[in-house]
N, C-alpha and C positions, 0 to 999 in steps of 0.2 A: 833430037836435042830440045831441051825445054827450053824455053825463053824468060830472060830476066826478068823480074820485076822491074817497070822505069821507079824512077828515083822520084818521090814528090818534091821536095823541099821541105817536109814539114821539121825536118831534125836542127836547121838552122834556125827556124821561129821559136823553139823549143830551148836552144842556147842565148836563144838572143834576151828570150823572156827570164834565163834563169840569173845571167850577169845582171838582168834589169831589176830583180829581187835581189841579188844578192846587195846592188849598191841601195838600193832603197833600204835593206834591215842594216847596213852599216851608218846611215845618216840617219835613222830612229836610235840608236843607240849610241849614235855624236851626240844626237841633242837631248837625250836622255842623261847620260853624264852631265851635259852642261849646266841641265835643266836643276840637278840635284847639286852639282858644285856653287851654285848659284843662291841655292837655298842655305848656304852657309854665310854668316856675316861676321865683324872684325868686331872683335868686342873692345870700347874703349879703356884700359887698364889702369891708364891714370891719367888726370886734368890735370895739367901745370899749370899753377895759378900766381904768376909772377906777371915782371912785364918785360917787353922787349927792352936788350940790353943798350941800345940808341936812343929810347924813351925814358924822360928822365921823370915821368909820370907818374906815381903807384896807381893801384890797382881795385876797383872795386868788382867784387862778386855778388853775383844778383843770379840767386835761383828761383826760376819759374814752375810751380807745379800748383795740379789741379785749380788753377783760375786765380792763384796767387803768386807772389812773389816776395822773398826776405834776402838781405844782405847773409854773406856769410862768408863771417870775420873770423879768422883762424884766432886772432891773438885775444878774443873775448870771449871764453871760454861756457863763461854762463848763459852768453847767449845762445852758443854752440848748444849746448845741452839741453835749452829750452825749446830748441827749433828742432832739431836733427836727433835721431837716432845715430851713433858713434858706433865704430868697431874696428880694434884696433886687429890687425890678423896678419900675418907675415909680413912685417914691416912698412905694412898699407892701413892707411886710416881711411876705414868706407865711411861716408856721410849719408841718411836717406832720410827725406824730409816727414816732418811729424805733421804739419799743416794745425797742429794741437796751439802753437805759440801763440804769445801775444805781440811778436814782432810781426805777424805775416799780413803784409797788404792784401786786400783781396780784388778782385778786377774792381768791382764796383767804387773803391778806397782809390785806385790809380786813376781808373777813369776822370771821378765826379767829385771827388771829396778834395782831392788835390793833395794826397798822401807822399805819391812821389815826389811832388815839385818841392816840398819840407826835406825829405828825405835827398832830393838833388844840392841844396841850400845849403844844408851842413858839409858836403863835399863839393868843393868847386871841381867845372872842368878843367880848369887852368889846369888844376894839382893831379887830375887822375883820372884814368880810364874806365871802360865797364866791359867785366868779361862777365857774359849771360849765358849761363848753363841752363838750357829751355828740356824739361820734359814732354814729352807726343802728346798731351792732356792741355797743353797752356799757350799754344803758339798766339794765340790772339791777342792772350794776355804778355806777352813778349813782347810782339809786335808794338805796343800801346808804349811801352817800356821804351823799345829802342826809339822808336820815330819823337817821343817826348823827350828823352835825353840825345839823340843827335841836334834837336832843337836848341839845345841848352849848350852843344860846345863839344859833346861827350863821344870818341872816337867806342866802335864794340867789335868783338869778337866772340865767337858763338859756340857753343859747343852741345849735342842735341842726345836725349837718353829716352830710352822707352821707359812705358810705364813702369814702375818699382824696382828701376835700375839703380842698383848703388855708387855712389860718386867715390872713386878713389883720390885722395889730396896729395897733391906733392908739390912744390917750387921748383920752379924751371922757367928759361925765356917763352914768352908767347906772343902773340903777333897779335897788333888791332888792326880795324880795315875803315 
């Protein structure tokens, strides 16, 4: 009679290594998924540009881009037209700023010139808030905006757009901080 082969062990190392790949290719292709679900972001589809309905304040809009800043007043049309590019499209009115206007402050005008603080003058804080819609191109010049108007009394609320992002307009409540 011939004699067994003994047993080595090496069939259990062989199982143990292949569950050990298998959990590993399951957790590259978790964080793979995540990785790409992640890379999706929530696009804003409309600014409501009203005020909270306990605030008995109205409302000033102050858009920030490329190292300026201009008001934008729904019910003055011409200045609308002056500053903004318009488009009206399924019941949505895009705004995307022209920087061409003669309304637009520019940092150096906020800063040094004292632009804003004329432009705060004509609208007290008593009477009204500031919702500041900042493009990715202008924060510093935002920042100048907010810290010189909460000086002055002025509660903000923020709303933030990549560059050559279009601003959809609607009224609704919105909240100051």
């Amino acid at each position: 009679m011939a004699k067994k082969a003994k047993y080595k062990g090496d069939d259990g190392m062989d199982a143990f290594l292949d569950v050990l790949f298998n959990v590993i290719g399951i957790l590259v292709l978790i964080v793979a998924f995540a990785a790409l679900q992640s890379l999706e972001t929530n696009v804003v589809r409309e600014a409501y540009l009203g005020v909270k309905a306990s605030d008995k304040k109205k409302l000033i809009t102050i858009i920030c881009a490329k190292r300026s800043c201009v008001e934008l007043d729904q019910k003055d049309h011409v200045k609308m037209a002056e500053n903004f590019h318009i488009t009206i499209k399924n019941k949505f009115r895009s705004v995307k700023p022209k920087l061409s206007g003669k309304d637009w402050m520019s940092y150096v005008d906020i800063a040094n010139k004292g632009a804003l603080n004329e432009f705060f003058e004509k609208k007290s804080a008593t009477l009204y808030n500031v919702s500041l819609l900042i493009y990715e191109d202008s924060f510093n010049t935002a920042g100048v905006v907010e810290v010189r108007g909460r000086k002055k009394g002025y509660k903000f609320r923020h709303l933030f757009f990549t560059k050559d992002e279009p601003i959809s307009i609607g009224m609704s409540t919105t909240y100051v901080n």
